[in-house]
C-alpha positions as a Markdown table, in Angstrom:
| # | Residue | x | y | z |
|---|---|---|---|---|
| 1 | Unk | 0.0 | 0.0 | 0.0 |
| 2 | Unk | 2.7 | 2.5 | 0.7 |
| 3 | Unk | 5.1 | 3.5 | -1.8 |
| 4 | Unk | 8.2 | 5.8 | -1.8 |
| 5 | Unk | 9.2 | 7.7 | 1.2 |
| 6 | Unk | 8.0 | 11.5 | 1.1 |
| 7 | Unk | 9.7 | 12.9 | 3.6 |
| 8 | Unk | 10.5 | 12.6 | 7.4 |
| 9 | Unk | 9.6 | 16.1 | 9.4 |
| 10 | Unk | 11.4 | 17.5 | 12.3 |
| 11 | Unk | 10.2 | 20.0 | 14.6 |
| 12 | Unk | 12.1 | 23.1 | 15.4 |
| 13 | Unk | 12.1 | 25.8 | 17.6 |
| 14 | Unk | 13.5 | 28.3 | 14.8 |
| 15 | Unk | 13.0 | 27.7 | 11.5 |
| 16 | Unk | 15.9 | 30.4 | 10.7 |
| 17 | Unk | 18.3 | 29.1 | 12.6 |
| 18 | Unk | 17.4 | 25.6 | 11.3 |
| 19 | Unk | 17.6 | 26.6 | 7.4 |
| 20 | Unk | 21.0 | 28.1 | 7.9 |
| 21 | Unk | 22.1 | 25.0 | 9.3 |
| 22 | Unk | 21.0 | 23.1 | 6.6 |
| 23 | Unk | 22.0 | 25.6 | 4.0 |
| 24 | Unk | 24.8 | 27.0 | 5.5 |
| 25 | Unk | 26.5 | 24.1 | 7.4 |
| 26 | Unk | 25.3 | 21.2 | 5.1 |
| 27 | Unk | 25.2 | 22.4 | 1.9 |
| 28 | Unk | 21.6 | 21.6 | 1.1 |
| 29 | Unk | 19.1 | 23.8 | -1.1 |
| 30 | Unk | 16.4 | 24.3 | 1.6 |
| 31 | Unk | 12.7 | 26.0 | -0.1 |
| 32 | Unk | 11.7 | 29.1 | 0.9 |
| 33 | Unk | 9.3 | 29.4 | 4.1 |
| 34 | Unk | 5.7 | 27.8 | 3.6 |
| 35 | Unk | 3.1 | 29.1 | 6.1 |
| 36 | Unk | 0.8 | 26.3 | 6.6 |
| 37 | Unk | -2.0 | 28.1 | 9.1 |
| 38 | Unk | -4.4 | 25.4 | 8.6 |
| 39 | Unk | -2.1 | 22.6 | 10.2 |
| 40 | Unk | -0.4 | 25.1 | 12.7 |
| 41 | Unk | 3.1 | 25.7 | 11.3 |
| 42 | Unk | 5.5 | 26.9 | 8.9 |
| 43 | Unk | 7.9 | 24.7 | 6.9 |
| 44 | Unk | 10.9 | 24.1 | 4.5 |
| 45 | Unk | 12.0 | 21.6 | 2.3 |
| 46 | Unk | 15.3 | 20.5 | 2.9 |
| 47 | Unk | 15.9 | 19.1 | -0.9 |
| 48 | Unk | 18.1 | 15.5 | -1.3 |
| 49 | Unk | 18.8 | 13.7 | -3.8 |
| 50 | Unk | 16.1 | 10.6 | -2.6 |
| 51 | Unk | 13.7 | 12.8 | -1.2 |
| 52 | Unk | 12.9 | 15.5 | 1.3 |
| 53 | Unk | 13.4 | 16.6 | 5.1 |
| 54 | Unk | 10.6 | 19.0 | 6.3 |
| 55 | Unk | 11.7 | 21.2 | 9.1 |
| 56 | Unk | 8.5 | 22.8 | 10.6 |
| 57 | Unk | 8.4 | 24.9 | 13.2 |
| 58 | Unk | 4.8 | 26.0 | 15.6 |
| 59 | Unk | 2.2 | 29.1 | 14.3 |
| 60 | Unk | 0.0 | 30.1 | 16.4 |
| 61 | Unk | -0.8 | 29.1 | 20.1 |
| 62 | Unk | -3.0 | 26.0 | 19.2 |
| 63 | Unk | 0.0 | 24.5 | 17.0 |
| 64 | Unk | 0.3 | 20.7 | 17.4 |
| 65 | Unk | 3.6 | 21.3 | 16.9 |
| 66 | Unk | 4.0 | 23.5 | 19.8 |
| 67 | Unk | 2.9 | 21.1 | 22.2 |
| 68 | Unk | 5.4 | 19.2 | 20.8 |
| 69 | Unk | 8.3 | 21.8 | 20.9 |
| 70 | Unk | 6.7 | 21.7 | 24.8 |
| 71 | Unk | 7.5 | 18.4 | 25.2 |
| 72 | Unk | 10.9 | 18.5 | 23.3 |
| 73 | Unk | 12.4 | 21.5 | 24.2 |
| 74 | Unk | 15.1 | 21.1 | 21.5 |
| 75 | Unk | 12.9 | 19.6 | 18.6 |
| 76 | Unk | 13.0 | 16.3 | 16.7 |
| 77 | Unk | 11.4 | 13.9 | 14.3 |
| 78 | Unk | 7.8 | 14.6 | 14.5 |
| 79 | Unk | 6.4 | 12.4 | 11.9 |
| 80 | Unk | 7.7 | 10.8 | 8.5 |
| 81 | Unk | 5.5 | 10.8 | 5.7 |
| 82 | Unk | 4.6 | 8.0 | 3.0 |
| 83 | Unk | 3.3 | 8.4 | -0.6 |
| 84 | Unk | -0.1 | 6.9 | -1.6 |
| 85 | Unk | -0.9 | 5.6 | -5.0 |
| 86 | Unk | -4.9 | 6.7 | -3.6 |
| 87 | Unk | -5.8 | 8.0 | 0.0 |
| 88 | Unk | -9.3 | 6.8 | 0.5 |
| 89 | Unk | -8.6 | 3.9 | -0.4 |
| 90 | Unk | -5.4 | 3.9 | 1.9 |
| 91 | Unk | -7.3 | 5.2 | 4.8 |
| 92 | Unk | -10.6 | 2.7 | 4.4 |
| 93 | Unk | -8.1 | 0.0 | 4.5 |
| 94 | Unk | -6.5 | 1.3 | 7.5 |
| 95 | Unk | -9.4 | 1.7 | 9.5 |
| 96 | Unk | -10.9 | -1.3 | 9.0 |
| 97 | Unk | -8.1 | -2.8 | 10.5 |
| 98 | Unk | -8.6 | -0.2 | 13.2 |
| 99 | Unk | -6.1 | 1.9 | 12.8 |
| 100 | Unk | -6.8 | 5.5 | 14.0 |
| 101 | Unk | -6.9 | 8.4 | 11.5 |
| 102 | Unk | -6.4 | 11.2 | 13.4 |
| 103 | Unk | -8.7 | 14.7 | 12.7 |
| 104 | Unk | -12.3 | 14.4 | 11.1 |
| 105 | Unk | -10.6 | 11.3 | 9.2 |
| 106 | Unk | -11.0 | 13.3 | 5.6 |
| 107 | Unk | -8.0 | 14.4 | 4.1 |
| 108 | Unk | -6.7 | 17.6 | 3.6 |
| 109 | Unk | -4.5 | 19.6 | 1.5 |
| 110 | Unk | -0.7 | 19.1 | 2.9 |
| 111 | Unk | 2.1 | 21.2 | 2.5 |
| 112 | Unk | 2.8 | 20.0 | -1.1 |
| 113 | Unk | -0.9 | 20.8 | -2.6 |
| 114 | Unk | -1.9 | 17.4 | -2.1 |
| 115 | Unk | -4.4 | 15.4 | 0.0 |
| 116 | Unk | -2.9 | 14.0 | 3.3 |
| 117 | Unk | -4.1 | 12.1 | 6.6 |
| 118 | Unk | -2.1 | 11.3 | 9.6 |
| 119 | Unk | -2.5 | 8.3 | 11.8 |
| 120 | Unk | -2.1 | 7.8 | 15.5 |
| 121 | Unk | 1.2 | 7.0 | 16.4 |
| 122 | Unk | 0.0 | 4.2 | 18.5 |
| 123 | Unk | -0.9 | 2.5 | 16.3 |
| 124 | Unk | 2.8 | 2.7 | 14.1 |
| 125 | Unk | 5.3 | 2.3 | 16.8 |
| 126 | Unk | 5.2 | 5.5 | 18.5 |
| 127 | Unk | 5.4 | 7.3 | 15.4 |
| 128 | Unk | 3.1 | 9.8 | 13.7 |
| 129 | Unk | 2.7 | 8.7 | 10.4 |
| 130 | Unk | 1.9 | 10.9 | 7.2 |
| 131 | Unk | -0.4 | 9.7 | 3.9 |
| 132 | Unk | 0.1 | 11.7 | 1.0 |
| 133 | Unk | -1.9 | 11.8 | -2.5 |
| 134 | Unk | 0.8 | 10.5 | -4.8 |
C-alpha cells in the first residue's frame, strides 16, 4: 500500500536558525518558508537527492507542533511521511483494521498541494505517520 518515502519532518524551535544549518553548514538547497495556518506551522523543504526533510516549526498558540516543541524543548522527528498511490482507499483499508486516522478522518490539502491524513502514532510504533496523495 505504501510507496516511496515522502519525507520525514522534524520539529524546530527556529525555522531560521534551522535553514541556515541546513543551507549554511550542510550544503543543502532548503525552499523558501511555507506558512501552513491550517495545520499550525511553517515549513521548508530541505531538498536530497532521494527525497525530502521538512523542518516545521509552531504558528500560532493552538500548533500541534508547539505542544510538541513543549514536550521537546530542542525539537526532533515529528512524523515521517509515505506516498499513496490513492488515500481513501489507503485510509478505508487502514481503519478497518482499526487503525486510528487522526482529525475528522478526511484528508486535507498538505504542505505540497496534495491530499494527506495522519494516523495515531499508536498505532505505528510510536510514530506519527503521514499519507500523501501520490
Amino acid at each position: 500500500m505504501i510507496g516511496r518515502l515522502n519525507h520525514v519532518a522534524i520539529a524546530v524551535k527556529d525555522l531560521a536558525a534551522a535553514t541556515a544549518l541546513y543551507r549554511d553548514t550542510l550544503g543543502a538547497h532548503v525552499s523558501q518558508p511555507l506558512p501552513q495556518p491550517e495545520h499550525g506551522v511553517t515549513v521548508v523543504f530541505v531538498e536530497l537527492p532521494n527525497t525530502k526533510v521538512e523542518l516545521l516549526e509552531p504558528l500560532g498558540a493552538d500548533s500541534p507542533v508547539g505542544k510538541f516543541i513543549e514536550r521537546n524543548p530542542d525539537g526532533g522527528i515529528h512524523h515521517i511521511c509515505y506516498e499513496v498511490d490513492d488515500i481513501i482507499a489507503a485510509r478505508d483499508r487502514l481503519k478497518a483494521t482499526g487503525a486510528r486516522v487522526l482529525g475528522t478522518g478526511e484528508p486535507r490539502i498538505g504542505a505540497h498541494g496534495k491530499p494527506v491524513i495522519f494516523l495515531h502514532p499508536k498505532d505505528f510504533t510510536g510514530t506519527l505517520v503521514e499519507l500523501e496523495q501520490a
